[in-house]
C-alpha positions in Angstrom: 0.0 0.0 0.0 1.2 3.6 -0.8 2.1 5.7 2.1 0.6 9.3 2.1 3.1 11.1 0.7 3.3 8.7 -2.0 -0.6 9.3 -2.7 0.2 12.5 -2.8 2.3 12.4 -5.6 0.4 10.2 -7.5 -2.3 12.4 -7.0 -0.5 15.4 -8.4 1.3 13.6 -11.1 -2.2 12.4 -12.5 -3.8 16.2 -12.1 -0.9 17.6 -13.9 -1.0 14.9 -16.7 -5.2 15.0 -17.1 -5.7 18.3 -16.3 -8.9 17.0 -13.7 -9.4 14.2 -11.7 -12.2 12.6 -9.7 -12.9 11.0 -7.1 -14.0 7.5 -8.2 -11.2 7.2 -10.5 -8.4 8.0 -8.3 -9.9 5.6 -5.5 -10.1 2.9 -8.4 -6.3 3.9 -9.5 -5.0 3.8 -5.9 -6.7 1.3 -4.5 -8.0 3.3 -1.6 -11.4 4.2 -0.4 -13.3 7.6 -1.8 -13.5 8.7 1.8 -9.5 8.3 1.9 -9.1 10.5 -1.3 -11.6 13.2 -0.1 -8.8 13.2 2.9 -6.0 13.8 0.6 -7.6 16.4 -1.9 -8.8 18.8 1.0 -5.2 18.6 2.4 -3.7 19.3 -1.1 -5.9 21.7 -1.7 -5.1 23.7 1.7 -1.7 23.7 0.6 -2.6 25.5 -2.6 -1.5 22.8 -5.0 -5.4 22.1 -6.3 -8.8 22.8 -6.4 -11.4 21.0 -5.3 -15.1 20.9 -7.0 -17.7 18.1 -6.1 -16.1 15.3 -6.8 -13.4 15.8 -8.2 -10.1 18.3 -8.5 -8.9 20.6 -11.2 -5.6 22.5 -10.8 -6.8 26.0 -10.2 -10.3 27.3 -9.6 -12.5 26.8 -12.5 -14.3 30.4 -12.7 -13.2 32.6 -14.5 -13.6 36.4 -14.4 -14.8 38.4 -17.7 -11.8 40.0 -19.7 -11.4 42.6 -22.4 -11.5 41.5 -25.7 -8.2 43.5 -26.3 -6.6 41.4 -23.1 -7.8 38.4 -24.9 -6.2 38.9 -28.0 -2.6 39.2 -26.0 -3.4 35.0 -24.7 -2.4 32.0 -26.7 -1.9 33.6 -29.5 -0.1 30.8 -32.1 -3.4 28.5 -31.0 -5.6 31.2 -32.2 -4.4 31.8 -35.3 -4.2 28.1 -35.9 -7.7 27.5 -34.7 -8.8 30.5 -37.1 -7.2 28.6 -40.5 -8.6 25.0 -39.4 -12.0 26.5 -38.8 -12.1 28.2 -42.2 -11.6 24.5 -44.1 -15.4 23.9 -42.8 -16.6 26.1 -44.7 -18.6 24.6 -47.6 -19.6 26.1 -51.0 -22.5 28.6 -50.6 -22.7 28.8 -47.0 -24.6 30.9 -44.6 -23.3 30.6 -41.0 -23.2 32.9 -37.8 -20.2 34.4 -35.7 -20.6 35.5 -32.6 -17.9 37.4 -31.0 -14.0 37.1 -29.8 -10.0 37.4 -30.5 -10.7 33.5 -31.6 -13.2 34.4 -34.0 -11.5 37.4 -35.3 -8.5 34.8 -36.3 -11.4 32.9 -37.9 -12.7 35.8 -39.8 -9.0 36.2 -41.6 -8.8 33.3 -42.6 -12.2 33.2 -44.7 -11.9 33.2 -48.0 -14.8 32.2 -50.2 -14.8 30.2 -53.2 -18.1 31.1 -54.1 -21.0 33.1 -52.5 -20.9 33.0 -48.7 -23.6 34.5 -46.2 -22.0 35.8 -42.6 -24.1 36.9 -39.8 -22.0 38.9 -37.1 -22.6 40.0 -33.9 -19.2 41.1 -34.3 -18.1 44.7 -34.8 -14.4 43.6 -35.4 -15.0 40.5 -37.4 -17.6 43.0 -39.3 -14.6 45.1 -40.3 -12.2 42.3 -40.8 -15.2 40.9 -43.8 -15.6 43.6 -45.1 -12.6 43.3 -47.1 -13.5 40.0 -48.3 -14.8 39.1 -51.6 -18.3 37.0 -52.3 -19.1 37.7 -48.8 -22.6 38.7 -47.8 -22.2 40.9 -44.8 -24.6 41.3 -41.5 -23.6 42.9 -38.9 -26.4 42.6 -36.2 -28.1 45.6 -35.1 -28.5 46.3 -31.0 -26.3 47.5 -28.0 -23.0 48.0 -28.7 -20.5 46.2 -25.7 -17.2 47.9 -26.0 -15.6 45.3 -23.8 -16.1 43.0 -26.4 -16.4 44.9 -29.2 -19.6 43.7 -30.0 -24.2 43.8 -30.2 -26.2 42.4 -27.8 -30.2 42.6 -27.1 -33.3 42.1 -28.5 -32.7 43.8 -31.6 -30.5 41.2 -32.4 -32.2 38.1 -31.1 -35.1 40.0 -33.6 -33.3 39.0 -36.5 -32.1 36.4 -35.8 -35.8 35.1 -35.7 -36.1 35.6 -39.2 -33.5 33.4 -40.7 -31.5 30.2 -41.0 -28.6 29.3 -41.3 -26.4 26.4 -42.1 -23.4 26.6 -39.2 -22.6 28.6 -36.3 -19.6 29.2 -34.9 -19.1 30.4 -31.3 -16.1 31.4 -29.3 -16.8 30.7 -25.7 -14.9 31.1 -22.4 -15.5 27.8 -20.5 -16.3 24.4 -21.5 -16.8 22.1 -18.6 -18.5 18.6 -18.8 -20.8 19.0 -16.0 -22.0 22.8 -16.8 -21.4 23.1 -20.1 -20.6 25.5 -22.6 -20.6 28.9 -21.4 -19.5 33.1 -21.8 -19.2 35.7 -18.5 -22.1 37.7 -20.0 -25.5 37.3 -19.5 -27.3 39.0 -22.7 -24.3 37.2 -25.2 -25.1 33.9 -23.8 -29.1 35.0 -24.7 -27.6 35.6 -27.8 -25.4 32.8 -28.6 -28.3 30.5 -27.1 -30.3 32.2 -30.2 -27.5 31.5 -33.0 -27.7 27.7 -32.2 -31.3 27.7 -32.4 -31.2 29.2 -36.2 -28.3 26.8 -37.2 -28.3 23.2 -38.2 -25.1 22.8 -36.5 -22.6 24.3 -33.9 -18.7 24.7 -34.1 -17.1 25.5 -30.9 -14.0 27.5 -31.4 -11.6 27.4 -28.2 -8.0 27.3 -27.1 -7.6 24.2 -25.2 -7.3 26.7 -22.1 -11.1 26.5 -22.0 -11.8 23.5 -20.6 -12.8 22.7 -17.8 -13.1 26.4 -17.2 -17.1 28.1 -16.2 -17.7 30.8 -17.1 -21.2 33.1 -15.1 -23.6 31.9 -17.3 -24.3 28.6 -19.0 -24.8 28.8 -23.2 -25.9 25.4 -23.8 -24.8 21.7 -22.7 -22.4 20.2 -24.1 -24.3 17.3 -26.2 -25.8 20.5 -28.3 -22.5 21.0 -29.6 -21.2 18.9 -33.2 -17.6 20.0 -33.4 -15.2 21.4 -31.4 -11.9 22.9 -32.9 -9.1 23.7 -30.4 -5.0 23.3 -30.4 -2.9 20.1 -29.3 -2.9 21.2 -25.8 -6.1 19.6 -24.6 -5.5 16.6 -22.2 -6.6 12.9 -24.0 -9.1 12.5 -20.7 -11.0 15.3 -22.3 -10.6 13.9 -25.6 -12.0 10.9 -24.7 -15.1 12.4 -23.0 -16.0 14.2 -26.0 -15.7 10.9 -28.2 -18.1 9.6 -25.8 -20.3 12.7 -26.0 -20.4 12.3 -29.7 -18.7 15.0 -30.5 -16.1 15.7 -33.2 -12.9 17.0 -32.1 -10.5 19.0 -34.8 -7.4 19.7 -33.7 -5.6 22.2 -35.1 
């Protein structure tokens, strides 16, 4: 049998590899009771080297805190940009989809370049300006609120529109995917919103840097099952891999 310390490490060594562990499957891996790994998370996570949720552990808190969208453009950079050119491949010959907003759908918008007639529907002031340039791009831009923080519309002026058409994909940058929650954004009227884009698409592209998950942010979009693709970078851990397979959703990495 391990002694503490040894549990201790195994623990840590498995939370650094997955990125999240639980409960059941550490009792199962150390062959100790659930009761005996509750003991050993609280005591990790008093010393600052975890966090604890119900159930399980993830190596820092999982909420995260609204940013600007000009702070966001400064993180992960290189996965953006690569996230932004695999996204554009799913684009399919006379097209109508729907961006909401983001630095990871700005690196989306550059890299869209048409074949033939393509219908975008924004939300998006700065993906609005990026298009604009584009050829055999039909442009929206949704009318509404403008939210400088994220350089984008929101309200019912929007969602009013949005009522009134379909479209064939939607792609949505988020700022937490979790298993348990969901999909979801730090603002309450986007995540109305975004809700609203899915409901007018046949299908839903997730666009995230692998930093996402396991990450909540205030207010839930949609579960996860809602979602058919998901493209991120080679960062994500293979537990999440493998939970999406199971979910039945399909994972690009880019």
């Amino acid at each position: 049998m391990l002694s503490i310390a040894e549990r201790h490490k195994r623990i840590m060594e498995t939370l650094n590899k997955d990125g999240f562990v639980t409960v059941e499957n550490l009792s199962r891996l150390l062959d100790v009771t659930s009761v005996t790994i509750r003991k050993d998370l609280s005591y990790l996570e008093k010393k600052g080297l975890l966090y604890r949720t119900h159930g399980s552990a993830s190596p820092i808190s999982p909420h995260i805190s609204e940013r600007n969208v000009v702070e966001k453009e400064k993180l992960n950079i290189d996965e953006k940009k690569r996230i932004g050119i695999a996204a554009a491949k799913l684009i399919e010959e006379n097209d109508s989809i729907i961006l909401n907003s983001g630095s990871t759908i700005c690196e989306f918008a550059k890299n869209i370049t048409p074949q033939s007639s393509l219908t975008v529907v924004t939300s998006s002031v700065t993906a609005t300006q990026i298009l604009s340039e584009t050829e055999k791009v039909n442009l929206f831009l949704l009318g509404g609120n403008f939210r400088k923080r994220s350089m984008s519309v929101i309200g019912n002026s929007s969602i009013s529109f949005l009522s009134n058409i379909t479209c064939s994909k939607c792609f949505l940058g988020v700022d937490g995917i979790d298993a348990e929650f969901g999909i979801t954004t730090s603002n309450i009227e986007e995540a109305e919103l975004n809700k609203k884009m899915m409901d007018v698409s046949i299908r839903t592209i997730i666009l995230c840097d692998s930093s996402k998950f396991r990450k909540k942010g205030f207010v839930k979009i949609c579960d996860i099952d809602k979602v058919d693709i998901i493209v991120t970078d080679s960062g994500i851990s293979d537990s999440m891999k493998n939970l999406l397979k199971e979910r039945g959703i399909e994972l690009i990495i880019a």
